[in-house]
DOMIVO-213235 format. One line per field, with one value per residue (C-alpha): z, y, x; residue number from 1. Coordinates in Angstrom, 3 decimals, always signed. Layout:
<sites>
pz <- [Z ...] $
py <- [Y ...] $
px <- [X ...] $
k <- [NUM ...] $
</sites>
This chain:
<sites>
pz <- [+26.714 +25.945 +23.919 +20.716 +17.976 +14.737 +12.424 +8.916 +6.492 +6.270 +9.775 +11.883 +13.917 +10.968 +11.237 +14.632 +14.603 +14.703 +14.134 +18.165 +19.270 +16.011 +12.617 +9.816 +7.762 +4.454 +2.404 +4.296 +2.135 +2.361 +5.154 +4.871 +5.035 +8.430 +9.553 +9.561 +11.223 +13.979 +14.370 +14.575 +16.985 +19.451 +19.622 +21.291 +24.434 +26.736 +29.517 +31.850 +30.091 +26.311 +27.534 +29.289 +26.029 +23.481 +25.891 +25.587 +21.965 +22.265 +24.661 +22.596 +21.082 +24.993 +24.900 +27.683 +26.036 +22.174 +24.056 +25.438 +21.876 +20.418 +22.951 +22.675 +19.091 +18.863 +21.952 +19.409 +16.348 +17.977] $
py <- [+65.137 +67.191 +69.654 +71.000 +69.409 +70.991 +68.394 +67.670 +64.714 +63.491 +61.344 +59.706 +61.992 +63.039 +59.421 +60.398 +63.717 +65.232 +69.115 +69.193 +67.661 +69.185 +70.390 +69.541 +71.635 +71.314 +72.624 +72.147 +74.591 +77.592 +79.541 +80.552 +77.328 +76.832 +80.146 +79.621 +76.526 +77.840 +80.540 +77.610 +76.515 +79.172 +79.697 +76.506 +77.312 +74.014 +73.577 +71.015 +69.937 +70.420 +68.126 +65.876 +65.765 +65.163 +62.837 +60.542 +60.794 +58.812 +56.744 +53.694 +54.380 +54.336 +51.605 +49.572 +49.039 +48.327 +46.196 +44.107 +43.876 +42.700 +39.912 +38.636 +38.981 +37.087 +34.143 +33.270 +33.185 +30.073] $
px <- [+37.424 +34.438 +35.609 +34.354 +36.876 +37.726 +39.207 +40.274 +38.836 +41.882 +41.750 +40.201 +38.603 +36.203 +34.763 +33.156 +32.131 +28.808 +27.396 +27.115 +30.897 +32.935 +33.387 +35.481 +37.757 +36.441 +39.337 +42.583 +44.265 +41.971 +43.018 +39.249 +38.117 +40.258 +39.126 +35.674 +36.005 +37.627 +35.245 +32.411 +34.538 +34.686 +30.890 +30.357 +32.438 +32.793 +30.328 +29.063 +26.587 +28.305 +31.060 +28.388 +26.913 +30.306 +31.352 +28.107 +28.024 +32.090 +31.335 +31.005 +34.600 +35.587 +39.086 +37.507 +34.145 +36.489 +38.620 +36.048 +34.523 +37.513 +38.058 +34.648 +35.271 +38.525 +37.201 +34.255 +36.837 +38.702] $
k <- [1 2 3 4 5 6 7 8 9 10 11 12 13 14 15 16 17 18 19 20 21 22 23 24 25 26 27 28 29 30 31 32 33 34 35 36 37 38 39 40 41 42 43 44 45 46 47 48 49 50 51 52 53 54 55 56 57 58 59 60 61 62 63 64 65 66 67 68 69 70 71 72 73 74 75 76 77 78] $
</sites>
């Protein structure tokens, strides 16, 4: 966890990203494309405080937190 992602638009992960926690591969089939995402990538090498900061921006995805949503969620449903 805290790691600077790289990602296609083809999942999920592209639903959550920002610039500062990851970048998407535009054109999965351009090796350029891929290339220069990696390269964006490797500039933002993984720190205390970048993986302080990717963390914070997933915390609300966090299972315990989504779990608790969807039993609230389901209790006020009956």
């Amino acid at each position: 966890m805290g790691v600077y992602v790289v990602s296609s638009k083809y999942n999920g992960g592209s639903e959550v990203l920002h610039p500062h926690s990851g970048n998407i591969i535009e054109q999965l089939d351009s090796p350029e494309s891929v290339a220069q995402s990696i390269l964006t990538a490797v500039k933002y090498r993984k720190t205390p405080k970048r993986a302080q900061q990717i963390r914070g921006s997933v915390m609300h995805l966090d299972l315990q937190k989504q779990f608790s949503v969807m039993v609230q969620a389901t209790l006020e449903g009956l």
